[in-house]
C-alpha positions as CSV (number, residue, x, y, z in Angstrom):
1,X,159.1,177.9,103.0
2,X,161.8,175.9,101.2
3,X,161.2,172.5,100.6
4,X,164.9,171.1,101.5
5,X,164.5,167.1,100.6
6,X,167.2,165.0,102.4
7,X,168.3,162.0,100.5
8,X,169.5,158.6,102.2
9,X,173.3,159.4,101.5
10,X,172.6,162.8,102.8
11,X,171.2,160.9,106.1
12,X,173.8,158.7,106.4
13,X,176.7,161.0,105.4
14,X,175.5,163.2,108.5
15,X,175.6,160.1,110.8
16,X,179.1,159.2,110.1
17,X,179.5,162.8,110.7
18,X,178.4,162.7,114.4
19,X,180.1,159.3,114.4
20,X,183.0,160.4,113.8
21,X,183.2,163.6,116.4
22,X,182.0,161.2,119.3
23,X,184.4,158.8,117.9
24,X,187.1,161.8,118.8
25,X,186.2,162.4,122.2
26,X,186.0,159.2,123.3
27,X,189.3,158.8,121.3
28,X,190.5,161.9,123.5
29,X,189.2,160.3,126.7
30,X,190.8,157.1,126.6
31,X,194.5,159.3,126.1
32,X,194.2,161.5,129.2
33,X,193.1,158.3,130.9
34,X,196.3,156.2,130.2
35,X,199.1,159.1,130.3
36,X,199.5,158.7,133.9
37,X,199.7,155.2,134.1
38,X,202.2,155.0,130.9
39,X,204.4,157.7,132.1
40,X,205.0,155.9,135.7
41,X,205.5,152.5,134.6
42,X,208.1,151.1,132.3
43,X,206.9,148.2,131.1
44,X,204.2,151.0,129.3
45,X,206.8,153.0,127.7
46,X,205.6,151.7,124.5
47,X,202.3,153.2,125.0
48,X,203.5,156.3,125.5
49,X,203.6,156.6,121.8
50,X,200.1,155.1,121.5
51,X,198.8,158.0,123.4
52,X,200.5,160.3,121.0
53,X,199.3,158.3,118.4
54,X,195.3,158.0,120.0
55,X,195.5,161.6,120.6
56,X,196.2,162.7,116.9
57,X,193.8,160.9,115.8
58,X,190.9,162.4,117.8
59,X,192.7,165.4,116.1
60,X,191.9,163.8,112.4
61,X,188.9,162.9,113.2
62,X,188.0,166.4,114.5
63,X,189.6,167.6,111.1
64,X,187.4,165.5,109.1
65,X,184.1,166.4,110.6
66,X,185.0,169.8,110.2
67,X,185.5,169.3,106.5
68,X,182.6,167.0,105.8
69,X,180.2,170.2,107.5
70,X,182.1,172.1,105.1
71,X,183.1,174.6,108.4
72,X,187.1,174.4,107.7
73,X,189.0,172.7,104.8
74,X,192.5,172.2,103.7
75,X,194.1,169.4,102.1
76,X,197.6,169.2,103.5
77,X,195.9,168.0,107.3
78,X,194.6,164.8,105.8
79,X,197.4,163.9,104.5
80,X,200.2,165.1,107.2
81,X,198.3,164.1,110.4
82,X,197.7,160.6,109.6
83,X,201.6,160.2,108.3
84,X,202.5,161.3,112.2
85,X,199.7,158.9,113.6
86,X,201.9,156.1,111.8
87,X,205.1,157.1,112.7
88,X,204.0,156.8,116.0
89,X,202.9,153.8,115.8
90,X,206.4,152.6,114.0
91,X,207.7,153.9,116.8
92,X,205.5,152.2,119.4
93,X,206.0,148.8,117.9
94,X,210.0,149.5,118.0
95,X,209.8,149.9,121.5
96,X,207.6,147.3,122.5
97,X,210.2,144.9,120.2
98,X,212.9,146.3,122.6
99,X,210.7,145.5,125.8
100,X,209.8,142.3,125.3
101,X,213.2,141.0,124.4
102,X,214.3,142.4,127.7
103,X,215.9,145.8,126.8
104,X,214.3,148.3,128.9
């Protein structure tokens, strides 16, 4: 029988693990909740970009648990999702500027 002896930082690097994947479906959750309501109102046009935003990064974080269990790995995702998840947040901020000064 192997003796397989688990250190603290293996203990809590596999907690952030699970973190991290509940973290993305309640991440994923919360998007298909609010993409009704910010596709039917205007005043939550900006949020339609937040949804975009939330949803990629349920994507990342999806991505990163992957990687951490060693299951799929490649270094261009870490880098080019999370440039998207802040354009769209660029982009959600610019619209909310233009909504609140009246230009819907």
């Amino acid at each position: 029988m192997n003796n397989i002896v688990l250190t603290t930082y293996d203990w809590l690097y596999g907690i952030a693990s699970i973190s991290t994947a509940f973290l993305a479906v309640v991440a994923g959750i919360l998007a298909i909740s609010l993409f009704e309501a910010a596709f039917k109102v205007k005043d939550m046009k900006a949020w339609r970009f937040l949804i975009f935003a939330l949803a990629l990064f349920g994507v990342q974080e999806v991505v990163g648990a992957l990687k951490i269990f060693g299951v799929y790995s490649t270094p261009h995702l870490t880098h080019i999702i999370p440039s998207f998840i802040l354009a769209f947040l660029i982009a959600a901020l610019v619209n909310q500027i233009y909504i609140s000064r009246g230009c819907k």
